[in-house]
Structures are given as C-alpha cells and as structure tokens.
N, C-alpha and C positions, 0 to 999 in steps of 0.2 A: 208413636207410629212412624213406621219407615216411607221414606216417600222418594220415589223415582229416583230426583236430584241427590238426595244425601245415599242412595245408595250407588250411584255411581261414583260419588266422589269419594265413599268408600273402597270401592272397587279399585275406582284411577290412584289412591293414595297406597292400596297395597300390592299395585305393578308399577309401582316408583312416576304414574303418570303426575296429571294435575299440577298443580300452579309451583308446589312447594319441588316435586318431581322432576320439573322442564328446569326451573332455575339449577337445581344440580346437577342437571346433565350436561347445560350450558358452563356451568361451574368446570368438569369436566371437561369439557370438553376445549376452555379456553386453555386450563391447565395443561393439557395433553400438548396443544399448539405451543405453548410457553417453552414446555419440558424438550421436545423436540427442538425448537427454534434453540435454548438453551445448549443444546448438544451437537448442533451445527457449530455454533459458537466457540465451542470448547473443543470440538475436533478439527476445524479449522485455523485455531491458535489465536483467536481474537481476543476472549477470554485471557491469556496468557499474556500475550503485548497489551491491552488496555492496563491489567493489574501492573506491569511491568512499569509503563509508564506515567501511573499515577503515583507509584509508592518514588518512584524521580522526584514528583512532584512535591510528595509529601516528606522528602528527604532534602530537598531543595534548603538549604543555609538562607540566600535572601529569596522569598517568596517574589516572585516575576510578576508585572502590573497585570499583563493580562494569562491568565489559567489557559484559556480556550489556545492563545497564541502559541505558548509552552506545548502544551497537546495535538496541535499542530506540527511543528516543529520535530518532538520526537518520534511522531507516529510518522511523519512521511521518510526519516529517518529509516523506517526500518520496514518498509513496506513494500512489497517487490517493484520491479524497478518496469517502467513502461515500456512494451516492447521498442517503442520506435523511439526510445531515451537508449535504447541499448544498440539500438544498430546507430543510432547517431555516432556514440561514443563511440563501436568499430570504426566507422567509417572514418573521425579524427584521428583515432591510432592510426589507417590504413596513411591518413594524408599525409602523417608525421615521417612514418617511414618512407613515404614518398619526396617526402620534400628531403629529407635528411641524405637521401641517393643523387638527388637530384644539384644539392651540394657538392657532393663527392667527384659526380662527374664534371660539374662548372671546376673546382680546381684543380684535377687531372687535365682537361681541355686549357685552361689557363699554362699549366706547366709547357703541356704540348706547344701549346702557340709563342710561348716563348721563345723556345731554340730556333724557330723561325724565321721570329724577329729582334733588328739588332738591338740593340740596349738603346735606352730613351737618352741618353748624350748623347751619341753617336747620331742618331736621327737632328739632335738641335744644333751641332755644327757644319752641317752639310747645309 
C-alpha cells in the first residue's frame, strides 16, 4: 500500500528534492563558491606567487627554523608595494636631490665669500 508520506518522498526523490537532494545541491552549491573563489585566485596571481614560494621553500638546501617566517619574508617580497611606502620613498629621492643642491650652492657661496675675504694669516697678524 502506497501512503501519502512515501509517495511524496517518492515524488521529492525524483525532482532531486528531499534529504539526499538538498545535501547535493548544497554539495553544489559549496563547489561552485570553491571553483569561483579558486578562479579569483588564479587570475589574480595568488595561485602563482604561493606555488612560487613554497617550491623556494622546498628547494631551500638548509630548511629555516620557522616555515611561516620564510613565507612571510618572500611573500611580502613580492607583493605590491603600499601606496603611502611609495610616495614615502619619492618624497626621500625628492629630499636627496634637495639636499645634494643644497650642497652645491653652500660651496659656490663658500668660493664666493672667499675672494672677499682676506686669507686667515692675514687676519691673525694684524
């Protein structure tokens, strides 16, 4: 005898519903967020620089006490650089060339101030 319950769960098993049904769409459905997240991954280059510097790692002659430290170390190595790490570093070039001018004219001013003044014997016998 057929009875209400089994013939729904008849029904819900062959539109992919019911117990066994929700678990595989969930299955699915985590897959799909995986394969996606996966594909970020690999078109952003993550993918790339992780495998890159783990096979470092695993090519490494003496193995380094701490793993995590190493993985740090290469990864920020090669990881774009922070904007405001980058205008820093202009800003020291910008000073460098400032100061390096700034030199130039202290010993042109020094040369100038010379012809001036008399020569420093000259000054200690008077």
């Amino acid at each position: 005898m057929v009875t209400a319950g089994s013939a729904r769960a008849a029904q819900e098993q062959r539109a992919g519903a019911g117990p066994r049904g929700a678990q595989m769409a969930q299955y699915k459905a985590a897959d799909s967020k995986r394969e996606q997240f996966r594909r970020y991954l690999e078109k952003s280059g993550v993918l790339d620089t992780l495998t890159k510097v783990l096979v470092a790692l695993y090519e490494e002659p003496e193995k380094p006490n701490s793993a995590l430290d190493f993985l740090k170390q290469h990864l920020g190595a090669s990881t774009p650089e922070n904007p405001e790490i980058e205008a820093l570093r202009l800003e020291v070039t910008e000073m460098k060339e400032k100061y390096e001018a700034v030199l130039e004219e202290n010993k042109k001013l020094k040369t100038k101030l010379a012809q001036y003044e008399p020569p420093q014997d000259e000054k200690l016998g008077e």
